[in-house]
Every structure is written in structure tokens, then in C-alpha cells.
C-alpha positions in Angstrom: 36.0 -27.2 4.3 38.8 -24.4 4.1 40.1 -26.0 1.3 37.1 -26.3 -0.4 36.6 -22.8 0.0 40.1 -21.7 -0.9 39.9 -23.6 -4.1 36.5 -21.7 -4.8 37.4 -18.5 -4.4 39.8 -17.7 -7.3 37.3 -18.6 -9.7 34.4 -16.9 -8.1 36.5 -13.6 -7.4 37.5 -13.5 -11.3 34.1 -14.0 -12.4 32.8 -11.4 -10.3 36.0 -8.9 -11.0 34.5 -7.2 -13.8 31.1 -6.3 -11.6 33.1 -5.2 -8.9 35.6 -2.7 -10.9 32.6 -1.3 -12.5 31.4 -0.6 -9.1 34.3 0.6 -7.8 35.0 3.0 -10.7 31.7 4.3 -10.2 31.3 5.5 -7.0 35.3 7.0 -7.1 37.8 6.7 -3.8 38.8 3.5 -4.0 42.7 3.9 -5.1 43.8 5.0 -1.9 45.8 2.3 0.1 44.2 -0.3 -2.2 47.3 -2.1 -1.2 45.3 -3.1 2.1 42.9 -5.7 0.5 46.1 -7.7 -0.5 47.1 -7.9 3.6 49.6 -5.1 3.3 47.8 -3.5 6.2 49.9 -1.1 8.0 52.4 -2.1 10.5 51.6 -1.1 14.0 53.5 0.5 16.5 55.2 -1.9 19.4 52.3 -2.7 22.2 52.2 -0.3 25.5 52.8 -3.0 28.0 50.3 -5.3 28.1 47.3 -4.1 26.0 44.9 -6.2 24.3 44.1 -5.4 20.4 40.7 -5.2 19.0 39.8 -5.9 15.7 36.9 -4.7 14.2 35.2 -5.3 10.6 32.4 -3.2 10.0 31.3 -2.9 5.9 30.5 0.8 5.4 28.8 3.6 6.7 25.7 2.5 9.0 27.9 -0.6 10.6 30.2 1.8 11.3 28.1 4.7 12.9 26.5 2.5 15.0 29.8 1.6 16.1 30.5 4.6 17.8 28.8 4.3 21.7 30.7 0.9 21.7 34.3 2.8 21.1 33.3 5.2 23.1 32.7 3.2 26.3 35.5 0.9 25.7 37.8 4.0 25.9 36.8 3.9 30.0 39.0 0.2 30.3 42.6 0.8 30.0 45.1 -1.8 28.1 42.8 -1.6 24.8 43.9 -0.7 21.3 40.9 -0.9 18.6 42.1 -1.8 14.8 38.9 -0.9 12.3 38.6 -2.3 9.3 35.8 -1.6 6.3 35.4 -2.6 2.9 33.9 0.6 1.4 35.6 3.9 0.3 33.1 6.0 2.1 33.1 3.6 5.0 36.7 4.4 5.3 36.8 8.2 4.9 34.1 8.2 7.8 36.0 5.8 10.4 39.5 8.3 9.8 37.3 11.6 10.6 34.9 10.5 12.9 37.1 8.1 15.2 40.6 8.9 14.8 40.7 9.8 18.3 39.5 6.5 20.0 41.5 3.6 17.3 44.7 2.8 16.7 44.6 1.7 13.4 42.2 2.3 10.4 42.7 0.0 7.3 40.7 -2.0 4.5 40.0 -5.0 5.3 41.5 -7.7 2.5 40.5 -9.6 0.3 39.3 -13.3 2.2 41.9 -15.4 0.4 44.2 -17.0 2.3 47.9 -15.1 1.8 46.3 -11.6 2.2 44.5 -12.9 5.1 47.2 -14.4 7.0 49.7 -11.3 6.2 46.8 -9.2 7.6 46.5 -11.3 11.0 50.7 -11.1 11.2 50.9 -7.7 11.2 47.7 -6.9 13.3 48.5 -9.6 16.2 44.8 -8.7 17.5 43.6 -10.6 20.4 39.7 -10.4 19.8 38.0 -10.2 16.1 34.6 -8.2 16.3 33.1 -8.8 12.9 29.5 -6.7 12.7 26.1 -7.5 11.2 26.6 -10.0 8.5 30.1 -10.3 8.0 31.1 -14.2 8.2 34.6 -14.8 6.1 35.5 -17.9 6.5 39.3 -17.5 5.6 38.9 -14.7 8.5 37.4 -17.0 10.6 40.0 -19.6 10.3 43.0 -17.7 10.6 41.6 -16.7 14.3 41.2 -20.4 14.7 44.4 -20.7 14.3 45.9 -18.8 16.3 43.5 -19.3 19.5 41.7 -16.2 19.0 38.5 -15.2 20.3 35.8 -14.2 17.4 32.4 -12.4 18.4 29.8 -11.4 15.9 28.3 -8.1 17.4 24.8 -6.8 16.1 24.5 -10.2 14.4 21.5 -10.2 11.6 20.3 -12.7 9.1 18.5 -11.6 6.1 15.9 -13.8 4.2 18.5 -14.9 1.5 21.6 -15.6 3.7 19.2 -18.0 6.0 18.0 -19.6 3.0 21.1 -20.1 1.7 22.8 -21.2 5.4 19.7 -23.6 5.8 20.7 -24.9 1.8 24.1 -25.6 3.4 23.3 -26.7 6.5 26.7 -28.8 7.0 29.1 -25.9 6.0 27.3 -23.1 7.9 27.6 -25.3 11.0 31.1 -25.4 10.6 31.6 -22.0 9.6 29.7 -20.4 12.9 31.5 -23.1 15.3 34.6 -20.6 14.9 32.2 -17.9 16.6 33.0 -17.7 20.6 29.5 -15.7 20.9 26.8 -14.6 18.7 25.4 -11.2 19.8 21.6 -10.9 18.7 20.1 -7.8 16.9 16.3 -8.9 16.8 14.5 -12.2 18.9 14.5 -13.2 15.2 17.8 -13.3 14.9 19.0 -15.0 18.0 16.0 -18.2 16.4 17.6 -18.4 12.9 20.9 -18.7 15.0 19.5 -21.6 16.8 18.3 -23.4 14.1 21.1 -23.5 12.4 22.7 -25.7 15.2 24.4 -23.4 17.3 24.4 -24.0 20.8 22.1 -21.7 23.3 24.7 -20.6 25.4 26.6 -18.9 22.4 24.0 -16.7 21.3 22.6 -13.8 23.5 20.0 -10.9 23.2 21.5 -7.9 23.0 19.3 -5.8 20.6 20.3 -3.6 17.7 23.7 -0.8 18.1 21.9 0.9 15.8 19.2 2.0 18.3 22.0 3.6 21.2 23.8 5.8 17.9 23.4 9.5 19.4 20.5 11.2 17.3 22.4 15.1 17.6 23.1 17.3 17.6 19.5 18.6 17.1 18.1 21.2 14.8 16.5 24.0 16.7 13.5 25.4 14.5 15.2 28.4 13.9 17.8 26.4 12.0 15.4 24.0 10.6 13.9 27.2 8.6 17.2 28.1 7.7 17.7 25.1 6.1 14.5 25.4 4.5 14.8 28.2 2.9 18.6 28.0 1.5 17.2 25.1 -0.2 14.4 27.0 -1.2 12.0 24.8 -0.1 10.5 27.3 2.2 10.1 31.0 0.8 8.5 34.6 2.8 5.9 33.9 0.9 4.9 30.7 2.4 2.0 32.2 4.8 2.8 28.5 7.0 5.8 26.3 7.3 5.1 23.6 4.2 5.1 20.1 5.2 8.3 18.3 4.0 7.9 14.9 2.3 11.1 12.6 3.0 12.0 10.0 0.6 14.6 8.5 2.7 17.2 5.9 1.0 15.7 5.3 -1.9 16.9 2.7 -4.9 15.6 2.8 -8.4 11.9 3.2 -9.2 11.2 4.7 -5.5 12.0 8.4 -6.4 9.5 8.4 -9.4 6.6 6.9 -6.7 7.9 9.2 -4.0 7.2 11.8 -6.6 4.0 10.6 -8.0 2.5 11.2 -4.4 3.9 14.5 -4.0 1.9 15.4 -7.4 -0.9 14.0 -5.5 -0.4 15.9 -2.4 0.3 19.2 -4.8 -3.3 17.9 -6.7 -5.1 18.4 -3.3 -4.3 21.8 -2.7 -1.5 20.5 0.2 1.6 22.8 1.0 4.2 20.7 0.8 7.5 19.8 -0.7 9.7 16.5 -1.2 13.2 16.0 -0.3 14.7 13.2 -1.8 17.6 11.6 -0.7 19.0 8.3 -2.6 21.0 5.6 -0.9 23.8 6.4 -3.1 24.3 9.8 -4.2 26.3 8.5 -7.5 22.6 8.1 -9.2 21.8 11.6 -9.0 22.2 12.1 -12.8 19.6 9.5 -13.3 17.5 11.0 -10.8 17.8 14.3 -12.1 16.6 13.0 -15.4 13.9 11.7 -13.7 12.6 15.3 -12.3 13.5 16.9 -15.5 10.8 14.8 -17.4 8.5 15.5 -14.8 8.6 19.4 -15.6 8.9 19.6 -11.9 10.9 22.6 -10.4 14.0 20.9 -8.2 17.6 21.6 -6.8 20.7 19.8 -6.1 21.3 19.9 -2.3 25.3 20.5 -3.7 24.6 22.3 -6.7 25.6 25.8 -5.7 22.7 28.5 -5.3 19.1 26.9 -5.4 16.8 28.2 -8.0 13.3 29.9 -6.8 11.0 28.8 -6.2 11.2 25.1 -5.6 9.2 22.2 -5.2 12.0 19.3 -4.8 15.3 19.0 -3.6 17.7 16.3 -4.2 19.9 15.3 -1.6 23.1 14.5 -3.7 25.1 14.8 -0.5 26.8 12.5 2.1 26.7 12.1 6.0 23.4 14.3 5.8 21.1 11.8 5.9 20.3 12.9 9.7 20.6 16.5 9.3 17.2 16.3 6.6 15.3 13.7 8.6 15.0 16.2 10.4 13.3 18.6 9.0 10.8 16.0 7.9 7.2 15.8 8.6 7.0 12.1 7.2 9.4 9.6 6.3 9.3 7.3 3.6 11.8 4.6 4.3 13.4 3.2 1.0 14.5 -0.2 -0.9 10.8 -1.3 0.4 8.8 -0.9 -2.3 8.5 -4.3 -5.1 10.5 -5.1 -6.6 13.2 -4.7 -3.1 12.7 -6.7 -0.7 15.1 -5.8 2.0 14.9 -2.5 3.4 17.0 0.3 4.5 17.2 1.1 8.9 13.9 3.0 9.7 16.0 3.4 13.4 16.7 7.1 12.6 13.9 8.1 11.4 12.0 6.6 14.7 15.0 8.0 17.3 13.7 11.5 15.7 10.4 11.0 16.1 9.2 10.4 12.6 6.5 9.4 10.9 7.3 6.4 9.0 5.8 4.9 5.9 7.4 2.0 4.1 6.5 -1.1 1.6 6.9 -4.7 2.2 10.3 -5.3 1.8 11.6 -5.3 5.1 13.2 -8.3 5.9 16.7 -7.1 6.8 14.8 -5.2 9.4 11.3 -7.5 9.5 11.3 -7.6 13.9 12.1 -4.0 13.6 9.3 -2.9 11.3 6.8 -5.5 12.9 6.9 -3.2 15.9 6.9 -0.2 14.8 3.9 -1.0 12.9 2.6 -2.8 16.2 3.4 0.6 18.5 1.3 2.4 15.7 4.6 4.3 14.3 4.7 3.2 11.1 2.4 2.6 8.1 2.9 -0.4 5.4 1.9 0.1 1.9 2.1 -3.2 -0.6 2.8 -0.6 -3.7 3.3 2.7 -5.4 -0.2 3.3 -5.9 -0.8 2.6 -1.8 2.5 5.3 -0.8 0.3 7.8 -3.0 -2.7 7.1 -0.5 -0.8 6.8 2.6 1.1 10.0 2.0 -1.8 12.2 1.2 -3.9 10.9 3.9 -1.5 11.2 6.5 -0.7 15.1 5.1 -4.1 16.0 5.6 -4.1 14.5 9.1 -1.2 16.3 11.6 -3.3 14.5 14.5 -2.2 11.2 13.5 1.4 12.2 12.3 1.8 13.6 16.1 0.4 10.2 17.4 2.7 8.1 15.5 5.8 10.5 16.3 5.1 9.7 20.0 4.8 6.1 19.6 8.1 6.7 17.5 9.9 8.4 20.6 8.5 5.5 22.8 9.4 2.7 20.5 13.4 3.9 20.4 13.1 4.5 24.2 12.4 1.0 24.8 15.1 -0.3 22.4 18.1 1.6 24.3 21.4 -0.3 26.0 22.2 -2.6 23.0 26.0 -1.0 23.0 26.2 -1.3 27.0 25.3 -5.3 26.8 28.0 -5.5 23.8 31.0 -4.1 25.8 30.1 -6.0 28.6 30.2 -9.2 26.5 33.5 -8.2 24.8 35.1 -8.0 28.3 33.6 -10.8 29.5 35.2 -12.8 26.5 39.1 -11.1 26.6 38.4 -12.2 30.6 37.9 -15.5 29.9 41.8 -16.2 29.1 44.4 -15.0 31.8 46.1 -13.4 28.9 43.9 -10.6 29.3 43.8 -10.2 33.0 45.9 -6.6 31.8 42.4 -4.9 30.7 41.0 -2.9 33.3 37.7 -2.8 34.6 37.0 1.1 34.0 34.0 2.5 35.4 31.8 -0.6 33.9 
């Protein structure tokens, strides 16, 4: 099978070049240490006595928050080094600033073809692979084989396509996932589709989603929510009442121009309110602009300079901030939902705030998670444009059901706590399983 796959992969990586530099000259940042997706990964310093090295592949930026309770705790158990690695430019900015302090080592992970592979495992010498969400790489997997190591898929999720496609292949994706030591479960859902693809009970556990234990603060007082407000102009003095702030959260093309057909809705019945959008990748913001412009609606550019006034729209053209304007939300749509998307972006956030939610539905990367929320009453699904128009200016008009569903929000995320705790007690239980580890320490765990 590795063969198969390392004859595949020339061919399928020069097809797809041309998409993939496009992409990457796009969104900028990805000339620095390039070098890393060929295996030239840094070379790391000699091992303090006998410490245990973990490495972790997380893809970009919401694998990689989620990431932080788990480094955080394993900090408590002396003898362990953590090695990130992440495939996006913004993914790796973020690991350097935000968790310098906790790794080792922060690198890009390379390309899954067998040289840069192997020169990557050489100079790493990790003793545990932690490879997040999705990411199977079967050249990855394989050169842990190899050398005896220990693989755990943490936060482990399959989407709609990827089962389809596993359950197409059923013969290869058995082999790939019998390198896995243990499957670590987001959803109920997930720990099924694991099942029926033939992997054995006791490798798969429960452990919910990371994303739910990521620490929601720091927290906006009020005072500093209307200071927000109003250097974005979206609040002014002569604003007799705070106006109610319309989030279009993540959103992919076609979403911003239904986000901002409701908010002409909600402007057509007499509603104070404005709309913050902010797009899952701020590189479209030209096109969005456009978008407004042709509207002949009043906007800013959350980093253009000083906001005009008055205002009716501001575009969050900005990274990292995603959190910061949820919230100052009074309802969130969550985006890549609405036909024709059919995945979904995290509605987590918005429900650890206490939020509102509305979103269409394409959910399936997050289907268990939305089910609930809808169940607890903390969401609303709408099958179209035309329904978000509704759902927005009904729920506007109604701050008694906005406040119910922000409870049942609160209560949802309460319930969903402890996913990184049950991780880190996994990952110790697996580096314990081979006397070669007997070095890490038990911490206050």
C-alpha cells in the first residue's frame, strides 16, 4: 500500500502545484522557512536526560488554539519536550507567539513524500506523533511504524466526504488507521464512523471536542465593549440605546451578500442595529468591499485607519479577532452553512460566549455539535438566504428569546467541558505503556 501511495503522489502533487501556488501567493507568508516542507526541519538541541518528545501536527489556526489547555497541562509532567508542526502560514505565526513558552520546536510540517518525511522523523527523534482532527498522512504514519512509535489521533473528526471516500476504500483505510495506537473521539458520531470502518473498540474512546475547554478571555467588560463600538463607529452619542450588533461570523462567498440582505431587512423594520462582518479569510476583503460598495451601504474596514461616520457595517479584515467581536454580538450567524457549503465553520465560540446562534444546513463537520445546540434551544437552522432574512429579523425584534437561547448556550458549553483533561490522560497512558517512558513524571495529574 505504501508503495502504491508513494508512486501516486508525484503525479497528484504536480497536478495540484499550480492550485496550491496560487493559494499560497495569495494569502502571502509562506516564504519563510519553506525549506521545512522538504524535511529540513530544524535540528534540535541534545535531549535533557531522559525526556520523551512530542510531536504534534495541527493544520492551522483553530487546531491549533484548541491546542492550548492540552500544552498547558502537560507542562505539570516533567521529562516532556512538545515539537509543533502546521501546514499554514498563519497557523505558524500563531504557534511562535502564542506558545513559545511551553514547545521546543515550532516547524512546518513536510511535504508527505517519503525523503522529506523520513529526514523529518531523523532529525525530530519524537517518541509519540499527536496528529489532530483530520490529519491522516500515510507516509507520516508509516515512518512511525517504523520506528516503533506510538501514533494518537487527538480530537479525531470525520466529515461527510472523507467517510464516503474511507467507506469507497474500505481496504486501504483499514490499513491506513491500523498504524493508529488510539483514536480520540470529538462527537458519539465520530467514535461510530471509526467503528465501521473496522477499527477495533478498544482503540477508539470518547473524549469530546478540545475545542470546547479553549479559554473564552479575556472578557470584554461593557465599558470596553462600547469602546469598541464606537471606534468602529458602529455605535455613536447619538444612539439614544446601545444598537443590536448582527455577527456574520466566518463567512465564504455568497454569505456576506445574505448576511447583508437581512440587515436591509432589519434596517426596513425600523430596527437599530448594525452588521459586523467577518470573513473566514480576510484575503477576500477587496471582494467584499465591492460587495458593500454596490450596495450603497455606508461600511469600514476594521484595519483601515479612522472609520468614517456614521456607519452601518464594519468589515472585519483582521486576524486573531475573531473572539474579541463575538463579543460584542447580539446574534451570531455562523458561516460556510448556507447552500451551496456544506460543511460549516465551529459554532463552539460563539456558544462558550453565550451567543445566539443562527446557521444553515451545512453543518456536517460539526453535524453532533449543531444537532444539540439546536436540541438545547441555542441555535436556529435556516435551509436558505431568504430563511436567515426571517430568522434574523424575528429574533431582533424578540431580546426574550435571544436571552433564552444565550442561557441554553452557556449550559450547552458547560456540559461539554474536560475534553483536554481526558486527552492528556490518554497521551500519558500511551508513553506509559513502554518502559522507555517510565522517565515522564506523573505531575499533579
Amino acid at each position: 500500500m505504501i508503495w502504491i501511495y508513494r508512486l501516486l503522489f508525484l503525479p497528484t502533487l504536480l497536478i495540484s502545484l499550480p492550485y496550491y501556488v496560487f493559494r499560497m501567493l495569495k494569502r502571502g507568508g509562506y516564504g519563510r522557512d519553506f525549506q521545512h516542507r522538504f524535511g529540513l526541519v530544524p535540528k534540535l538541541p541534545r535531549r535533557q536526560g531522559r525526556s520523551t518528545r512530542i510531536w504534534i501536527q495541527a493544520v492551522s489556526v483553530g487546531e491549533l488554539n484548541a491546542l492550548g489547555p492540552i500544552l498547558e497541562e502537560l507542562q505539570e509532567h516533567p521529562g516532556i519536550e512538545i515539537l509543533i508542526t502546521t501546514t499554514t502560514s498563519t497557523g505558524y505565526v500563531i504557534a511562535q507567539v502564542r506558545y513559545q513558552d511551553l514547545i521546543t520546536k515550532i516547524a512546518y510540517f513536510p511535504l508527505d513524500f517519503w525523503p522529506f518525511s523520513w529526514l523529518a522523523w531523523r532529525r525530530f527523534d519524537a517518541d509519540l506523533a499527536l496528529l489532530m482532527e483530520g490529519e491522516v498522512w500515510p507516509e507520516h504514519l508509516y515512518q512511525a511504524r517504523q520506528r516503533q512509535i506510538p501514533v494518537m489521533l487527538i480530537n479525531a473528526r470525520i466529515s461527510d466526504r472523507s467517510y464516503a471516500r474511507y467507506r469507497l476504500l474500505a481496504l486501504a483505510a483499514e490499513r491506513l488507521f491500523e498504524n493508529m495506537t488510539l483514536i480520540l473521539a470529538a462527537t458519539p458520531q465520530d467514535r461510530e464512523r471509526f467503528s465501521c470502518l473496522g477499527i477495533s473498540e478498544d482503540r477508539i474512546r470518547l473524549t469530546g471536542s478540545l475545542k470546547c475547554d479553549v479559554p473564552t478571555g479575556p472578557l470584554l467588560s461593557e465599558t470596553e465593549k462600547t469602546q469598541m463600538l464606537k471606534e468602529m463607529q458602529l455605535q455613536t452619542e447619538q444612539d439614544e440605546e446601545p444598537p443590536l450588533i448582527f455577527l456574520a461570523s466566518s463567512t465564504w462567498p455568497g454569505e456576506e451578500a445574505a448576511a447583508t440582505e437581512a440587515f436591509k431587512a432589519a434596517k426596513e423594520a425600523q430596527m437599530n442595529c448594525r452588521l459586523l462582518i467577518v470573513p473566514r479569510h480576510v484575503e477576500r476583503r477587496h471582494e467584499i468591499r465591492a460587495l458593500l460598495e454596490q450596495e450603497g451601504l455606508s461600511f469600514n474596514l476594521r484595519s483601515g485607519g479612522t472609520p468614517q461616520s456614521p456607519t452601518q457595517i464594519t468589515l472585519g479584515d483582521t486576524t486573531g479577532e475573531l473572539k474579541m467581536l463575538t463579543q460584542l454580538a447580539d446574534l451570531v450567524f455562523v458561516g460556510k452553512s448556507l447552500p451551496p457549503r456544506t460543511e460549516g465553520q465551529t459554532p463552539i465560540e460563539a456558544a462558550a460566549l453565550g451567543k445566539p446562534m443562527i446557521f444553515g444546513p451545512g453543518m456536517s463537520n460539526f453535524r453532533n455539535i449543531s444537532e444539540t445546540l439546536l436540541g438545547d434551544g441555542a441555535a436556529v437552522e435556516v435551509a436558505n438566504a431568504g430563511e436567515l432574512t426571517d430568522a434574523v429579523v424575528a429574533l431582533l425584534r424578540d431580546p426574550e428569546r435571544r436571552r433564552k437561547m444565550a442561557g441554553a448556550a452557556l449550559s450547552w458549553h458547560r456540559a461539554n467541558l474536560g475534553a483536554a483533561h481526558r486527552t492528556v490522560n490518554a497521551i500519558l497512558e500511551v508513553l506509559k505503556r513502554n518502559p522507555d517512558h517510565s522517565s515522564v513524571g506523573t505531575g499533579s495529574s
